[in-house]
Predicted model as a PDB file, atoms N, CA, C, CB and O in Angstrom, pLDDT in the B-factor column:
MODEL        1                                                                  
ATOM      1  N   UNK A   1     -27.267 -18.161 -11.653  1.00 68.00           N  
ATOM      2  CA  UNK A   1     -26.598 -18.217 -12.929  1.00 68.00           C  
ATOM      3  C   UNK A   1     -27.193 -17.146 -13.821  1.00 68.00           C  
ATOM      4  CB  UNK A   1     -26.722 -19.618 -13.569  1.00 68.00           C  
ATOM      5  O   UNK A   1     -28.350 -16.728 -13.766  1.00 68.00           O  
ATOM      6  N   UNK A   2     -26.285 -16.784 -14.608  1.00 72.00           N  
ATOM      7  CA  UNK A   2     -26.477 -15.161 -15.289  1.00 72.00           C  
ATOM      8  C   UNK A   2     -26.379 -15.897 -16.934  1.00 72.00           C  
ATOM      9  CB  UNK A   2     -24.792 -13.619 -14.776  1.00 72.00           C  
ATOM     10  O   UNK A   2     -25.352 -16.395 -17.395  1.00 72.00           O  
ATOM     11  N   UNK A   3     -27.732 -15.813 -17.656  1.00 69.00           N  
ATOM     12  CA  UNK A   3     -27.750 -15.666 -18.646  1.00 69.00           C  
ATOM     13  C   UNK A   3     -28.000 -14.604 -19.874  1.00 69.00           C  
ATOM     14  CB  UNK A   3     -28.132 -16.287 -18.554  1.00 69.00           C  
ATOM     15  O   UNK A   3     -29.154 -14.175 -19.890  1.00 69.00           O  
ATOM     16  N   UNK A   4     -27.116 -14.084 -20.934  1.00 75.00           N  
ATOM     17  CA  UNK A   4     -27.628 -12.550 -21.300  1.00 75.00           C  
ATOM     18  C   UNK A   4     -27.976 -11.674 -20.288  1.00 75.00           C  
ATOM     19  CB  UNK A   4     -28.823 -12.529 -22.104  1.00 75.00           C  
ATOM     20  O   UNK A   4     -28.857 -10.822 -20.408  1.00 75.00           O  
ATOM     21  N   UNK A   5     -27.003 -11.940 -18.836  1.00 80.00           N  
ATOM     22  CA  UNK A   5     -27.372 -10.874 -17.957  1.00 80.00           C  
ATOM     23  C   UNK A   5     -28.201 -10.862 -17.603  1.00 80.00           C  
ATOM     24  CB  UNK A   5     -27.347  -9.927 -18.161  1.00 80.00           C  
ATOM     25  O   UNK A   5     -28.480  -9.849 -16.962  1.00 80.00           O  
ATOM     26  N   UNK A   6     -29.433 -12.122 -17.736  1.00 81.00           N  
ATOM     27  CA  UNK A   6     -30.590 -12.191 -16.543  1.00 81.00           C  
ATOM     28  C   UNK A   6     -30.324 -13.450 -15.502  1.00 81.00           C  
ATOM     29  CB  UNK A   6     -32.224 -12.437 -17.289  1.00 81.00           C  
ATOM     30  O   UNK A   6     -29.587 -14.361 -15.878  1.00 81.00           O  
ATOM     31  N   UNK A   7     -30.696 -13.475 -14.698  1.00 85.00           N  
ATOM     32  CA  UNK A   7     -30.813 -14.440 -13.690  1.00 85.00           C  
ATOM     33  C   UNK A   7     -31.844 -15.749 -14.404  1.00 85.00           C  
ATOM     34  CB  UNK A   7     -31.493 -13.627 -12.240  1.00 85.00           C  
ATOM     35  O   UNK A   7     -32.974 -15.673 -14.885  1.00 85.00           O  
ATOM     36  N   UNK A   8     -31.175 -16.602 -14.280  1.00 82.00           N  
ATOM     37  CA  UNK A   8     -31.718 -18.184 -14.775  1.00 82.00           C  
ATOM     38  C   UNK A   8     -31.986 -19.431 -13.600  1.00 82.00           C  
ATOM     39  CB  UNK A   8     -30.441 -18.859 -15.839  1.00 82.00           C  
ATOM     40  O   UNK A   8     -31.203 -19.424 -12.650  1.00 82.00           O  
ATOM     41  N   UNK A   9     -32.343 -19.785 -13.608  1.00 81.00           N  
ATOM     42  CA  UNK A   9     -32.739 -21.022 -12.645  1.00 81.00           C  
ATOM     43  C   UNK A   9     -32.237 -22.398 -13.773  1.00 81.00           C  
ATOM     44  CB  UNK A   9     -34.821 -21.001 -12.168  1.00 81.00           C  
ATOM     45  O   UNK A   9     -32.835 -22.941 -14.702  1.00 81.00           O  
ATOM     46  N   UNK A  10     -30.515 -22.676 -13.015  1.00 78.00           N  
ATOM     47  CA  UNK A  10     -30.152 -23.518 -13.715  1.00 78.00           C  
ATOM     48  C   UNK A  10     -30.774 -25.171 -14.061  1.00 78.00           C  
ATOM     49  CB  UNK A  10     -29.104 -23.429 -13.271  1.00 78.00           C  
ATOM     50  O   UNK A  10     -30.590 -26.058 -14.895  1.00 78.00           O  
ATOM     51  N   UNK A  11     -31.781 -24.866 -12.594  1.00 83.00           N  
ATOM     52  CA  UNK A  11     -32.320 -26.781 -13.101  1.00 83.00           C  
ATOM     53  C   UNK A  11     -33.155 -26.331 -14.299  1.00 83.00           C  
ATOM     54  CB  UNK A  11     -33.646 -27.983 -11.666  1.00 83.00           C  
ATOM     55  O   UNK A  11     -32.893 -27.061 -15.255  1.00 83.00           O  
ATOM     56  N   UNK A  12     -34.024 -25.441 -14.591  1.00 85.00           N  
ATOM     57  CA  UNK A  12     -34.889 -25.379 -15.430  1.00 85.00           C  
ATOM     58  C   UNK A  12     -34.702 -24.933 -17.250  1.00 85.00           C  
ATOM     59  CB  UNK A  12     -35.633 -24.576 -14.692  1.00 85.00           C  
ATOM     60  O   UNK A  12     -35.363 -25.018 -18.285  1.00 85.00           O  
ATOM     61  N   UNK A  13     -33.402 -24.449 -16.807  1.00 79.00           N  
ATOM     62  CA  UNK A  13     -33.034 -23.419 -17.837  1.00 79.00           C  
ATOM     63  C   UNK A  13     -32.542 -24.637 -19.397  1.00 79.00           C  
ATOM     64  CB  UNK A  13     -31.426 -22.215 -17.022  1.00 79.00           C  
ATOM     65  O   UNK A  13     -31.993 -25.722 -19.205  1.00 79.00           O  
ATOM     66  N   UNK A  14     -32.913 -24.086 -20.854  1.00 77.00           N  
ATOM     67  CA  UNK A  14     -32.573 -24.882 -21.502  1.00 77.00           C  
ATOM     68  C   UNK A  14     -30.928 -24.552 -21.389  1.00 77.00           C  
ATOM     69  CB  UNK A  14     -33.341 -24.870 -22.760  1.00 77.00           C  
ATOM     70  O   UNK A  14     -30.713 -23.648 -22.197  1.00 77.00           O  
ATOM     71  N   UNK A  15     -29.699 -24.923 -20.714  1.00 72.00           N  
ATOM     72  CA  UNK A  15     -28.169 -24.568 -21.427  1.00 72.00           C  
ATOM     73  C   UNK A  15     -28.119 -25.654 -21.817  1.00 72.00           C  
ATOM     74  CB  UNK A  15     -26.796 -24.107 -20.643  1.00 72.00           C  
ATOM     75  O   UNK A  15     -28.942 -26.558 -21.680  1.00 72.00           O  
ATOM     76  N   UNK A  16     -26.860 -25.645 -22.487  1.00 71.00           N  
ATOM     77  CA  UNK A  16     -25.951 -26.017 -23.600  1.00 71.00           C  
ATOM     78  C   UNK A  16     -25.120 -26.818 -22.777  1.00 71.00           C  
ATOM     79  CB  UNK A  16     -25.187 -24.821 -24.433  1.00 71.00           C  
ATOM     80  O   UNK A  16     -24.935 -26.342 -21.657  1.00 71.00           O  
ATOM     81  N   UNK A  17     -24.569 -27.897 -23.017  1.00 69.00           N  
ATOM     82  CA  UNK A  17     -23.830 -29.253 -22.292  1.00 69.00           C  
ATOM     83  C   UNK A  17     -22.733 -29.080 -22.811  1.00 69.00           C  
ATOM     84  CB  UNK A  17     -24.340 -30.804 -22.542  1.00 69.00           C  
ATOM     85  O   UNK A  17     -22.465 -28.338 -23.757  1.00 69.00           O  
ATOM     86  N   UNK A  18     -21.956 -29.842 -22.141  1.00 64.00           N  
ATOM     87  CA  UNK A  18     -20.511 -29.860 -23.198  1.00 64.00           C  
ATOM     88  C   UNK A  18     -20.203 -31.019 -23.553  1.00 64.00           C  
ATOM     89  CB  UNK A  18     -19.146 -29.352 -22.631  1.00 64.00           C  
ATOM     90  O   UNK A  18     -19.043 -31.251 -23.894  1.00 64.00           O  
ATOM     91  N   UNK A  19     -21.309 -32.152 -23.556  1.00 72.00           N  
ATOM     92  CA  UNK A  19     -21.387 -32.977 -24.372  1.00 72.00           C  
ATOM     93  C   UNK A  19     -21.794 -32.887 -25.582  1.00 72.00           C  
ATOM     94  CB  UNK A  19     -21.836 -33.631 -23.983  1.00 72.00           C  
ATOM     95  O   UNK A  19     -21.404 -33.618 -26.492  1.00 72.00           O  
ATOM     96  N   UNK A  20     -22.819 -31.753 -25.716  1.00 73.00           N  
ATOM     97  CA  UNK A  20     -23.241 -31.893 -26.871  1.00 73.00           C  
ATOM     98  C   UNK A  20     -22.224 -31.293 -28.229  1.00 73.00           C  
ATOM     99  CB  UNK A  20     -24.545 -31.279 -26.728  1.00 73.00           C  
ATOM    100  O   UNK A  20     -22.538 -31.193 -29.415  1.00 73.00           O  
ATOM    101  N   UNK A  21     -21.116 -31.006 -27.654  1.00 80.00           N  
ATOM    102  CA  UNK A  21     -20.152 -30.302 -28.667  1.00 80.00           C  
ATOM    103  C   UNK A  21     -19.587 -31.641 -29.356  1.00 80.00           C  
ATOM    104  CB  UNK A  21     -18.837 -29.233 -27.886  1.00 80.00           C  
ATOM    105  O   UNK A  21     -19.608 -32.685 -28.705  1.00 80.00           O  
ATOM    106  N   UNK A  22     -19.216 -31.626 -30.322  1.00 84.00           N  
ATOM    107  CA  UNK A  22     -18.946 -32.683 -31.329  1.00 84.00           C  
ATOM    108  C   UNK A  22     -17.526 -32.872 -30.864  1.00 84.00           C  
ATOM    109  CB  UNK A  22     -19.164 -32.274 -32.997  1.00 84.00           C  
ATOM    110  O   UNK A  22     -17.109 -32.222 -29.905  1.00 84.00           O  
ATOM    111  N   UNK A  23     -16.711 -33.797 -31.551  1.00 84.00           N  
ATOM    112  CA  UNK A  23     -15.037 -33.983 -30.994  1.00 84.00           C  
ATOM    113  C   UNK A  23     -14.542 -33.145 -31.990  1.00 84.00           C  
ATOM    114  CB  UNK A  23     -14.189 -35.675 -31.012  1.00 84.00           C  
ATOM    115  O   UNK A  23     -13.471 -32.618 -31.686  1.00 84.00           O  
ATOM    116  N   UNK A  24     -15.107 -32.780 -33.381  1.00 87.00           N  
ATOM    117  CA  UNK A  24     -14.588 -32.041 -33.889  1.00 87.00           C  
ATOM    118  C   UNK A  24     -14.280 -30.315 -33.564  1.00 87.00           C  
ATOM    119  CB  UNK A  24     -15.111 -32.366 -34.744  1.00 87.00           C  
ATOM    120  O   UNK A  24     -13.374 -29.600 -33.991  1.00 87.00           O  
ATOM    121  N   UNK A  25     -15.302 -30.031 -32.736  1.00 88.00           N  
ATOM    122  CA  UNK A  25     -15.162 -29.140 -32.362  1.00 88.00           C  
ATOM    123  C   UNK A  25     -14.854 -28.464 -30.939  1.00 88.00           C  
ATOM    124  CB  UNK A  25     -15.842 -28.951 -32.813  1.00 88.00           C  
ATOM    125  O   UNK A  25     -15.064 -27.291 -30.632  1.00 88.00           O  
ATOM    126  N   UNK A  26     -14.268 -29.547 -30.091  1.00 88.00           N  
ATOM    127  CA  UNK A  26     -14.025 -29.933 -28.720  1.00 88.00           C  
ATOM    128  C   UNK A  26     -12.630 -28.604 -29.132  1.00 88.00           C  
ATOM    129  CB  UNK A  26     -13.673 -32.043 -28.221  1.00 88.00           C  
ATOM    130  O   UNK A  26     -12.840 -27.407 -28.935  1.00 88.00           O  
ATOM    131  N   UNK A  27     -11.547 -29.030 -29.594  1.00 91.00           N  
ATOM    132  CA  UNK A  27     -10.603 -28.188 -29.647  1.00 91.00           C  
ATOM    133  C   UNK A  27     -10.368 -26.580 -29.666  1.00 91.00           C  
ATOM    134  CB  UNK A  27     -10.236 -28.581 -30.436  1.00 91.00           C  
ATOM    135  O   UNK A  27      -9.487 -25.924 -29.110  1.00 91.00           O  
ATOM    136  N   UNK A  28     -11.435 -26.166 -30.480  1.00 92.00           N  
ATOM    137  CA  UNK A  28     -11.732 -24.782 -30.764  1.00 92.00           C  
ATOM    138  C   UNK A  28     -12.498 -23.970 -29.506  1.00 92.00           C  
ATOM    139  CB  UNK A  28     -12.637 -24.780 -32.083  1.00 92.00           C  
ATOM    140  O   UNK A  28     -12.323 -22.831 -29.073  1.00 92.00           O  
ATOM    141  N   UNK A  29     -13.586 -25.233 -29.031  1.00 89.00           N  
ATOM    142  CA  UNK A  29     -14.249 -24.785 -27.676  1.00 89.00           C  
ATOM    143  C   UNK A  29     -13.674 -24.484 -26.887  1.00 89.00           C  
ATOM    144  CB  UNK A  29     -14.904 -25.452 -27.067  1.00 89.00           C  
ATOM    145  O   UNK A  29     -14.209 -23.680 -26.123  1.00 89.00           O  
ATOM    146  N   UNK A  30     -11.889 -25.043 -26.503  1.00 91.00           N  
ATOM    147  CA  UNK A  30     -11.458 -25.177 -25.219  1.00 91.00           C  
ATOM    148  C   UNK A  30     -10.289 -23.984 -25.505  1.00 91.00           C  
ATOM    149  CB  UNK A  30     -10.974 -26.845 -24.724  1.00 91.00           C  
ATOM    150  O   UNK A  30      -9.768 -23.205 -24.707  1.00 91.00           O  
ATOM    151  N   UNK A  31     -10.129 -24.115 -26.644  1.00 93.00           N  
ATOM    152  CA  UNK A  31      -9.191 -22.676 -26.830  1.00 93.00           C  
ATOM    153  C   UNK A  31      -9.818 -21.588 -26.580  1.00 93.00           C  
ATOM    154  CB  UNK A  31      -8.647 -22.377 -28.192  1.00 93.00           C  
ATOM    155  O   UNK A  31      -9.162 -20.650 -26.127  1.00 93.00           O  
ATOM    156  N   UNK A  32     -10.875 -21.472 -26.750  1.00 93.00           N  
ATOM    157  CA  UNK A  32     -11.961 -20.214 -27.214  1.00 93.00           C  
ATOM    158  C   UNK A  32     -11.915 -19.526 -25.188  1.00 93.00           C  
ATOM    159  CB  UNK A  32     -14.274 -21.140 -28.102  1.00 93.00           C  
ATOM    160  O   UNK A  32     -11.585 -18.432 -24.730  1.00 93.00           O  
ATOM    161  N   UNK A  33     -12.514 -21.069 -24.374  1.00 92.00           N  
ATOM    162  CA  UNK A  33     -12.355 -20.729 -23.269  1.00 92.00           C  
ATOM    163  C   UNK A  33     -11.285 -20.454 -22.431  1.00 92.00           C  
ATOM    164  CB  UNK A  33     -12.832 -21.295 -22.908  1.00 92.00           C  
ATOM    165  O   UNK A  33     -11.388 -19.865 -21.355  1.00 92.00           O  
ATOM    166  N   UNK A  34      -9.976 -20.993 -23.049  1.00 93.00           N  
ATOM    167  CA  UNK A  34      -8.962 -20.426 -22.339  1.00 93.00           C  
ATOM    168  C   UNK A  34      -8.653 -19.139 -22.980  1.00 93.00           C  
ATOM    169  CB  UNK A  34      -7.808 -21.306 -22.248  1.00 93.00           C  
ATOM    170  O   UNK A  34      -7.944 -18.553 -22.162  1.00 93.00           O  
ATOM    171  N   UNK A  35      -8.782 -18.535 -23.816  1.00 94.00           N  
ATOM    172  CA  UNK A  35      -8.543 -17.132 -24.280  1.00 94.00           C  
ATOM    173  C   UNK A  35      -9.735 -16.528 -23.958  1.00 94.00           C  
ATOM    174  CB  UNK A  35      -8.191 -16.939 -25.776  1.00 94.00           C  
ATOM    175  O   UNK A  35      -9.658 -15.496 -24.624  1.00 94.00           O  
ATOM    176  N   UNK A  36     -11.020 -16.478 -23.247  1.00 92.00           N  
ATOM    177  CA  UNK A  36     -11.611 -16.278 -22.348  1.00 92.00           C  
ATOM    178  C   UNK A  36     -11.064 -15.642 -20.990  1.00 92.00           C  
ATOM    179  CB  UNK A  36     -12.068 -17.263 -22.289  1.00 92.00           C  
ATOM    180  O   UNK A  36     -11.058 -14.570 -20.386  1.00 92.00           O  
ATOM    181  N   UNK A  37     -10.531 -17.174 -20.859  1.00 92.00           N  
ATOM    182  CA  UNK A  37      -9.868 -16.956 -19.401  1.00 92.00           C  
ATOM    183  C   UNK A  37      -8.719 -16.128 -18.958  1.00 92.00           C  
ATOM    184  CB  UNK A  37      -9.466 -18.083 -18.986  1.00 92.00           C  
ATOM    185  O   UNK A  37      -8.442 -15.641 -17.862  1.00 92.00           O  
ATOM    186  N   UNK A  38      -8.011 -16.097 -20.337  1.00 92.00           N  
ATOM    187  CA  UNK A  38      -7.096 -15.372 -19.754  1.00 92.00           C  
ATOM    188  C   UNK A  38      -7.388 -13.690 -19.882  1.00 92.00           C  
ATOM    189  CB  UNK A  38      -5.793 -15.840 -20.374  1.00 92.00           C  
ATOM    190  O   UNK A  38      -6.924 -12.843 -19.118  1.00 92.00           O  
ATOM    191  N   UNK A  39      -8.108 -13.485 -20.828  1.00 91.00           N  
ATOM    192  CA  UNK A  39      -8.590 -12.604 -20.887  1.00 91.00           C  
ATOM    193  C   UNK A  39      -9.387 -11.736 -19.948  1.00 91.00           C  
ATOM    194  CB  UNK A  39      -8.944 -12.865 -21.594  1.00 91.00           C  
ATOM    195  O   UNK A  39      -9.454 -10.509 -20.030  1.00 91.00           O  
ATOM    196  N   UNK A  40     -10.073 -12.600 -18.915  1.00 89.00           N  
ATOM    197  CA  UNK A  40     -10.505 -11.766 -17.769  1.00 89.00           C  
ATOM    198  C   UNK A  40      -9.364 -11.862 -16.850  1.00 89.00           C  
ATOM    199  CB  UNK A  40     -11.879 -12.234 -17.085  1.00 89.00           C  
ATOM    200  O   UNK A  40      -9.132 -10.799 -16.274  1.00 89.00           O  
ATOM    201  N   UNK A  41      -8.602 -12.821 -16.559  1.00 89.00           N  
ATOM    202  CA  UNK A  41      -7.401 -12.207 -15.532  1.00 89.00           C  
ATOM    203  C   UNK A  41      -6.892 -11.401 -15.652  1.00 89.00           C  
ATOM    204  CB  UNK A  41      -6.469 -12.683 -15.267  1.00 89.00           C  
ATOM    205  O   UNK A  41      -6.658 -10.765 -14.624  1.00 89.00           O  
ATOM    206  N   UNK A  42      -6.322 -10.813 -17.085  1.00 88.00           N  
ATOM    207  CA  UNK A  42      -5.503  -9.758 -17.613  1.00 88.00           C  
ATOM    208  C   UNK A  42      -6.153  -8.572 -17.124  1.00 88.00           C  
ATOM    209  CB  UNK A  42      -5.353  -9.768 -19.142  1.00 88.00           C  
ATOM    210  O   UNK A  42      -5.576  -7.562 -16.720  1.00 88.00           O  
ATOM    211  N   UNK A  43      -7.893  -8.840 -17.216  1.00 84.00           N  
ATOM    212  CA  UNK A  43      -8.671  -7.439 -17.315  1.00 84.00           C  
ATOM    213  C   UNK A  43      -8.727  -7.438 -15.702  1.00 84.00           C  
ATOM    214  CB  UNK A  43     -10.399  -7.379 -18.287  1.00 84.00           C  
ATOM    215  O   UNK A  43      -8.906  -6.287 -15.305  1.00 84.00           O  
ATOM    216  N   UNK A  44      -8.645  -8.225 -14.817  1.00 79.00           N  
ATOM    217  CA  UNK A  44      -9.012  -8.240 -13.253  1.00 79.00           C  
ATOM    218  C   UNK A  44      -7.160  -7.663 -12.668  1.00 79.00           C  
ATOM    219  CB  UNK A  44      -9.691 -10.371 -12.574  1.00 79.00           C  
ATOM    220  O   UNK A  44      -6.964  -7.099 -11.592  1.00 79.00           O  
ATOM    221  N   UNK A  45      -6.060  -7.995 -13.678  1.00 79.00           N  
ATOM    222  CA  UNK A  45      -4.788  -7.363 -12.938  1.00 79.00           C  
ATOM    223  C   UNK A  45      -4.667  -6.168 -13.411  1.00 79.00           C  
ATOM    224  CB  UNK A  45      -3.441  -8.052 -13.104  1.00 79.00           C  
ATOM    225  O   UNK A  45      -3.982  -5.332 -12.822  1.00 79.00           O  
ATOM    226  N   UNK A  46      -5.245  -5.928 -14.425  1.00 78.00           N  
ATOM    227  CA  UNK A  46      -5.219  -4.431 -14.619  1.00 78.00           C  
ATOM    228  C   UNK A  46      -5.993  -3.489 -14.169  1.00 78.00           C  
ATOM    229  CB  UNK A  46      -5.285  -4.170 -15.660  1.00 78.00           C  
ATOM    230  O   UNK A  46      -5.831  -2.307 -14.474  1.00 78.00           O  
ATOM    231  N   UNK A  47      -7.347  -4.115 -13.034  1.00 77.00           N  
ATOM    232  CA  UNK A  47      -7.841  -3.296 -12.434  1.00 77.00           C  
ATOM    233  C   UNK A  47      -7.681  -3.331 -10.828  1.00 77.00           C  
ATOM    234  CB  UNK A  47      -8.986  -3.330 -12.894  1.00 77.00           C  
ATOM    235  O   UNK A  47      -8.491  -2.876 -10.020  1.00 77.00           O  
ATOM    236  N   UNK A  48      -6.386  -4.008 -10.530  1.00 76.00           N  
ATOM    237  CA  UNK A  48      -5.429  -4.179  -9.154  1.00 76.00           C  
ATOM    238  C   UNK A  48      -4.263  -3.335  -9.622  1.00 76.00           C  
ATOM    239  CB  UNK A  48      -4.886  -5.929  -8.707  1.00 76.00           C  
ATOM    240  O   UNK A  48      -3.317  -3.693  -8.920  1.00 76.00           O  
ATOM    241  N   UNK A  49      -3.933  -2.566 -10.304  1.00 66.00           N  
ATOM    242  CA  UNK A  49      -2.986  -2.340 -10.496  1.00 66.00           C  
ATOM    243  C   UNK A  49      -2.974  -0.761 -10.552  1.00 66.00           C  
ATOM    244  CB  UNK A  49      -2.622  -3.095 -11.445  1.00 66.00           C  
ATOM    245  O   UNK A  49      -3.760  -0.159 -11.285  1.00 66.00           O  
ATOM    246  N   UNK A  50      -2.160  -0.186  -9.843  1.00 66.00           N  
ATOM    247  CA  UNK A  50      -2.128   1.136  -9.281  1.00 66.00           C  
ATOM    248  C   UNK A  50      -2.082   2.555 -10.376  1.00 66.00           C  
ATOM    249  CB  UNK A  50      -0.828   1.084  -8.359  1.00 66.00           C  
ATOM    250  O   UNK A  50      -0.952   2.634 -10.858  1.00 66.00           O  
ATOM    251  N   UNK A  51      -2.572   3.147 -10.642  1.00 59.00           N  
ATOM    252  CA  UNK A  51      -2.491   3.912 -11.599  1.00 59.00           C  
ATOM    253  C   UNK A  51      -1.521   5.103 -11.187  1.00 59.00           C  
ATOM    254  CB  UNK A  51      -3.818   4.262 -11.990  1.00 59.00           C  
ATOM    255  O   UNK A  51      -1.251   5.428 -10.031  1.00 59.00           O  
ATOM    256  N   UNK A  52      -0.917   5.854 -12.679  1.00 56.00           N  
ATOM    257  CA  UNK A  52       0.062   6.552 -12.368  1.00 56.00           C  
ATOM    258  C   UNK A  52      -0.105   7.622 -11.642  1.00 56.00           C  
ATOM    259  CB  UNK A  52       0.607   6.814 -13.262  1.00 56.00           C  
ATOM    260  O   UNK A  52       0.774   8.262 -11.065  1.00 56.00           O  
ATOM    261  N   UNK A  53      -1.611   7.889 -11.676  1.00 57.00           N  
ATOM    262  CA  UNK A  53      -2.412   9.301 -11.289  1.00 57.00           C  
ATOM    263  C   UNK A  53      -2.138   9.037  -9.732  1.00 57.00           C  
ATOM    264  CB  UNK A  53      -4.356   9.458 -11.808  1.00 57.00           C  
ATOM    265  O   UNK A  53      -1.647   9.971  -9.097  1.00 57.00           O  
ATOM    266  N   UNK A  54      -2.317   8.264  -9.307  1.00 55.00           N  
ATOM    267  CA  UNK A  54      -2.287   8.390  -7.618  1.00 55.00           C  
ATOM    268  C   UNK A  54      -1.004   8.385  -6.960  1.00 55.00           C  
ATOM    269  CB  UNK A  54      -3.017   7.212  -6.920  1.00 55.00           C  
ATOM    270  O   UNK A  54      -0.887   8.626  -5.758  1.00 55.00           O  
ATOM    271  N   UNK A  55       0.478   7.969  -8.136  1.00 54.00           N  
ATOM    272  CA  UNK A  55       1.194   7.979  -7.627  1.00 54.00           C  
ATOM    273  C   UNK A  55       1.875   9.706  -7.113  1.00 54.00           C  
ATOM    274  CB  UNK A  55       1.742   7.063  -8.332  1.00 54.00           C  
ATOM    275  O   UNK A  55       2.600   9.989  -6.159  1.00 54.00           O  
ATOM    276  N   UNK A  56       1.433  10.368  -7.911  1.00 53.00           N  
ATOM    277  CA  UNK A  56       1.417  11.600  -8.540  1.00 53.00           C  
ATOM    278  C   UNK A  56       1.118  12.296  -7.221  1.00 53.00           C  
ATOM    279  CB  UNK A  56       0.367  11.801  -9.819  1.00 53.00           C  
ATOM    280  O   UNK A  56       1.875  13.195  -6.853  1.00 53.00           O  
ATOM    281  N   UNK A  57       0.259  12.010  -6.616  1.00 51.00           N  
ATOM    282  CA  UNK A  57      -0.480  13.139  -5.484  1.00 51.00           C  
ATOM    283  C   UNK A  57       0.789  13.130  -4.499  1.00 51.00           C  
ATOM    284  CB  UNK A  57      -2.239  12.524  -4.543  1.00 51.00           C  
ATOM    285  O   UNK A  57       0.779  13.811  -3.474  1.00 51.00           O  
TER     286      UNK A  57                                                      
ENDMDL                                                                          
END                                                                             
């Protein structure tokens, strides 16, 4: 597990639960992570996706 881009040892490591998020703020968390999410698919099909330059050759 990659924390700030270092390697963590998750039994030991202090993270963050997702219990400990309040109900008030359960909603915002889960949006936050799906615009996350979609956000790296977008960035992972746009780097499957053929550029004009090669069509070119």
């Amino acid at each position: 597990m990659l924390v700030r881009n270092r390697a963590v040892d998750p039994i030991t490591a202090d993270l963050p639960l997702a219990t400990s998020i309040s109900e008030e703020e359960k909603s915002e968390f889960y949006a936050r992570i799906s615009d996350f999410d979609r956000r790296v698919a977008n960035r992972s099909m746009a780097n499957q996706e053929p550029s004009s330059k090669d069509s070119d050759v």
